[in-house]
One Martini backbone bead per residue (centre of mass of N, CA, C, O) as a GRO file, in nm:
protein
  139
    1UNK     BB    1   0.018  13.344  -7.200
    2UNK     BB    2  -0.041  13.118  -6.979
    3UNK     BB    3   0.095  12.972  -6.692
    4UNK     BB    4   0.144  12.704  -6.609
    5UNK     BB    5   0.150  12.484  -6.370
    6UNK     BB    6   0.318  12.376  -6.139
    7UNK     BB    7   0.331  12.045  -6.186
    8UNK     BB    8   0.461  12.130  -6.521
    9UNK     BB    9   0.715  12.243  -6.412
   10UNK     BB   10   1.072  12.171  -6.330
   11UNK     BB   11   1.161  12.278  -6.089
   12UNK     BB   12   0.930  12.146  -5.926
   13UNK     BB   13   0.993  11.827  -6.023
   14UNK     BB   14   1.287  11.833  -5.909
   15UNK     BB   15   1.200  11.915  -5.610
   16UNK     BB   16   0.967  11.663  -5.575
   17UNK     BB   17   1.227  11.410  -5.603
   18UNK     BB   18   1.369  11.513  -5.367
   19UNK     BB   19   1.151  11.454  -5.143
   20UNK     BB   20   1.082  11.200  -5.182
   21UNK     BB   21   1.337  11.058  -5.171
   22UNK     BB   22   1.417  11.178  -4.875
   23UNK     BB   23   1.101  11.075  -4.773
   24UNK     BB   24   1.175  10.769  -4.802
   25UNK     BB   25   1.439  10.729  -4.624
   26UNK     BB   26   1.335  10.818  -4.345
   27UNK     BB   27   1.076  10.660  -4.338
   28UNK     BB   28   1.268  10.355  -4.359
   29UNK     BB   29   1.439  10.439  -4.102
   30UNK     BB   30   1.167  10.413  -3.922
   31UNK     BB   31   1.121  10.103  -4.012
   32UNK     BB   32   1.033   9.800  -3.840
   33UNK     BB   33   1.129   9.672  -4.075
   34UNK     BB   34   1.242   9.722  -4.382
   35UNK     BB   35   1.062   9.860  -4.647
   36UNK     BB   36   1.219   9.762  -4.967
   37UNK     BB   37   1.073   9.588  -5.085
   38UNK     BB   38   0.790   9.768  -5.110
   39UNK     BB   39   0.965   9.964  -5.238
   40UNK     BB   40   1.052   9.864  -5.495
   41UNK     BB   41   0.732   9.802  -5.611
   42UNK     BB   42   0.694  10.088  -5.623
   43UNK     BB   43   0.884  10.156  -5.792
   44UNK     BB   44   0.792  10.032  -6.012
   45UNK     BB   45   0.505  10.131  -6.080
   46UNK     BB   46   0.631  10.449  -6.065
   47UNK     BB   47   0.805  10.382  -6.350
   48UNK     BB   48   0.522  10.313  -6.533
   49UNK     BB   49   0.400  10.538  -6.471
   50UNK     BB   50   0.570  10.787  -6.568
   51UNK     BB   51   0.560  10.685  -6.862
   52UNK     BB   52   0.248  10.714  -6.900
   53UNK     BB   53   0.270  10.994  -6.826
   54UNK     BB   54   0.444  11.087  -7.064
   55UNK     BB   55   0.291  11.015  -7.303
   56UNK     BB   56   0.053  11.183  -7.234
   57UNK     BB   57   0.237  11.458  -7.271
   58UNK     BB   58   0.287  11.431  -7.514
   59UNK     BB   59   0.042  11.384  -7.706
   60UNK     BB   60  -0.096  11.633  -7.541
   61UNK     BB   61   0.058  11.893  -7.477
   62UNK     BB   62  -0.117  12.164  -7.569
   63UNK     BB   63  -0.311  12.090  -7.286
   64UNK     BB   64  -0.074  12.091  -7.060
   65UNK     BB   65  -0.005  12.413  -7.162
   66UNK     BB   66  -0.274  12.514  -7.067
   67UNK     BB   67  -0.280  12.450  -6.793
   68UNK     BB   68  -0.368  12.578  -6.461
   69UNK     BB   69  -0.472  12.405  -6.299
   70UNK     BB   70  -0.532  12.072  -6.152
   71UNK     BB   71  -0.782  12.005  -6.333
   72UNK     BB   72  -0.666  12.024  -6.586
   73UNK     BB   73  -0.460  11.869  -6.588
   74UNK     BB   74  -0.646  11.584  -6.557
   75UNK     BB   75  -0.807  11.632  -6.816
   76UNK     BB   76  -0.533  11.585  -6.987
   77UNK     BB   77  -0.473  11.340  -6.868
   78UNK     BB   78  -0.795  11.190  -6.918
   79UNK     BB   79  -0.758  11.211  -7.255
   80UNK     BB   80  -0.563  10.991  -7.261
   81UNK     BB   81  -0.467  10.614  -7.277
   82UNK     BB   82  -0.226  10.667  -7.070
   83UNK     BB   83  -0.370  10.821  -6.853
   84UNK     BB   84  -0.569  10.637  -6.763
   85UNK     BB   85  -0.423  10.430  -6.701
   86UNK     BB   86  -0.259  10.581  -6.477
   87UNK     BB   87  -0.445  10.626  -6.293
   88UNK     BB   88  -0.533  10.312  -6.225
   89UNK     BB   89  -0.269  10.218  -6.153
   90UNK     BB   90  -0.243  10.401  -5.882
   91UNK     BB   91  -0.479  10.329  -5.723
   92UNK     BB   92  -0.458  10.018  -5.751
   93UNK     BB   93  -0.113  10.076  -5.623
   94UNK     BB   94  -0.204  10.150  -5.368
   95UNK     BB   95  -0.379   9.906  -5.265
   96UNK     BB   96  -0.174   9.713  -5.249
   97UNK     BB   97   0.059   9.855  -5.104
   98UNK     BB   98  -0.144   9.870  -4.828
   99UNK     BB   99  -0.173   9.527  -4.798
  100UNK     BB  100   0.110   9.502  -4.774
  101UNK     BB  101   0.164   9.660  -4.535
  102UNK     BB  102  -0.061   9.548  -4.373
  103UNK     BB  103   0.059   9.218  -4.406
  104UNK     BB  104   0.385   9.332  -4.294
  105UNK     BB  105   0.357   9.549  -4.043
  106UNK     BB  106   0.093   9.648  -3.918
  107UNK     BB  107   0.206   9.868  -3.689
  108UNK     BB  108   0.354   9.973  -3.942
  109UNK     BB  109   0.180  10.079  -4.202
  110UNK     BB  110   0.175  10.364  -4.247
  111UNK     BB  111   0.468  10.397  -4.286
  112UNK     BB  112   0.511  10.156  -4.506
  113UNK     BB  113   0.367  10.335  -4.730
  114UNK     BB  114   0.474  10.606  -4.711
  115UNK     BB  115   0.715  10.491  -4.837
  116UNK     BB  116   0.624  10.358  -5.074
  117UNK     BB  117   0.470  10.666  -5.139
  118UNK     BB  118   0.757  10.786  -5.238
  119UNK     BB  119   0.871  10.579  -5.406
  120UNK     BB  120   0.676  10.615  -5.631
  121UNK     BB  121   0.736  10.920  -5.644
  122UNK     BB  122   0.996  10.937  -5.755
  123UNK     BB  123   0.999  10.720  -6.000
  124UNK     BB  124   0.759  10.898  -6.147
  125UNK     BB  125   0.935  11.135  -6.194
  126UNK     BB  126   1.159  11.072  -6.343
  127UNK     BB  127   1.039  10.951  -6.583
  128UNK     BB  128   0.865  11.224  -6.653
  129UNK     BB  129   1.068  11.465  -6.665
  130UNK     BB  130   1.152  11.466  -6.979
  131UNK     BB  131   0.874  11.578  -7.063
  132UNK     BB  132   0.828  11.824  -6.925
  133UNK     BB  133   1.124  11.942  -7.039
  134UNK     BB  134   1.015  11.967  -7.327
  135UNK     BB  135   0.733  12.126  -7.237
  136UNK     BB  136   0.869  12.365  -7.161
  137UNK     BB  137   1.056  12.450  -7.394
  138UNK     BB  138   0.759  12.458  -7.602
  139UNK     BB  139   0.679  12.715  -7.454
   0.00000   0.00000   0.00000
C-alpha cells in the first residue's frame, strides 16, 4: 500500500501544532496591541474547523488512507459534508479575521492577522488530531 500524504501522518501534525503555537504566541509578541482578543476568535473558529476535520476524516477515512498528494487529501476533505463545511468556514474565517485585523490594527495589520492565522491553525491541529492519530492506527 502507497504511504499516506504527509499532512496526515502523526508526527508531522504533532510538529506542525508546535510550530503554529510558538509562532502564534511569537509574533503577537511583536504586534502592539497585543492582538489576544483576534486570536481568541481565530481560536475558536479554528477548533470548530478542527472539529469538522476530525469528522470528515473519520467519516471518510479509507479515502484519506489512499491519498498520496496534497490534492487527493483536498479531494478527500471535499467529498465529505463535514469538509465541504470546513472548507467554507476556512475562507469566510480568514476573511472575516483579515478585515478585523485591518480594523483593528491598521499599521501592524499583516503581523496581527498572521498571528490570528497562527492561532487558528493551532487550535485546528489540536482539535483534528486525535482523527489523525486513529487514521495512523488503522493504517
Amino acid at each position: 500500500m502507497r504511504d499516506m500524504h504527509k499532512s496526515l501522518q502523526t508526527k508531522a501534525n504533532a510538529m506542525l501544532t508546535c510550530i503554529w503555537g510558538i509562532t502564534a504566541v511569537g509574533l503577537a509578541a511583536v504586534v502592539s496591541p497585543r492582538p489576544w482578543l483576534l486570536m481568541a476568535v481565530a481560536g475558536v473558529l479554528g477548533a470548530v474547523g478542527g472539529l469538522m476535520q476530525a469528522r470528515a476524516v473519520r467519516s471518510s477515512a479509507s479515502t484519506f488512507r489512499g491519498s498520496t498528494t496534497l490534492l487527493e487529501v483536498r479531494a478527500a476533505l471535499s467529498s465529505t459534508s463535514a469538509g465541504k463545511g470546513y472548507l467554507v468556514l476556512f475562507w469566510g474565517s480568514q476573511l472575516f479575521l483579515a478585515l478585523l485585523a485591518a480594523w483593528q490594527f491598521r499599521s501592524r495589520m499583516l503581523l496581527a492577522f498572521m498571528a490570528a492565522y497562527c492561532a487558528f491553525a493551532f487550535w485546528r491541529e489540536v482539535m483534528s488530531l486525535p482523527a489523525v492519530v486513529a487514521l495512523n492506527r488503522a493504517a
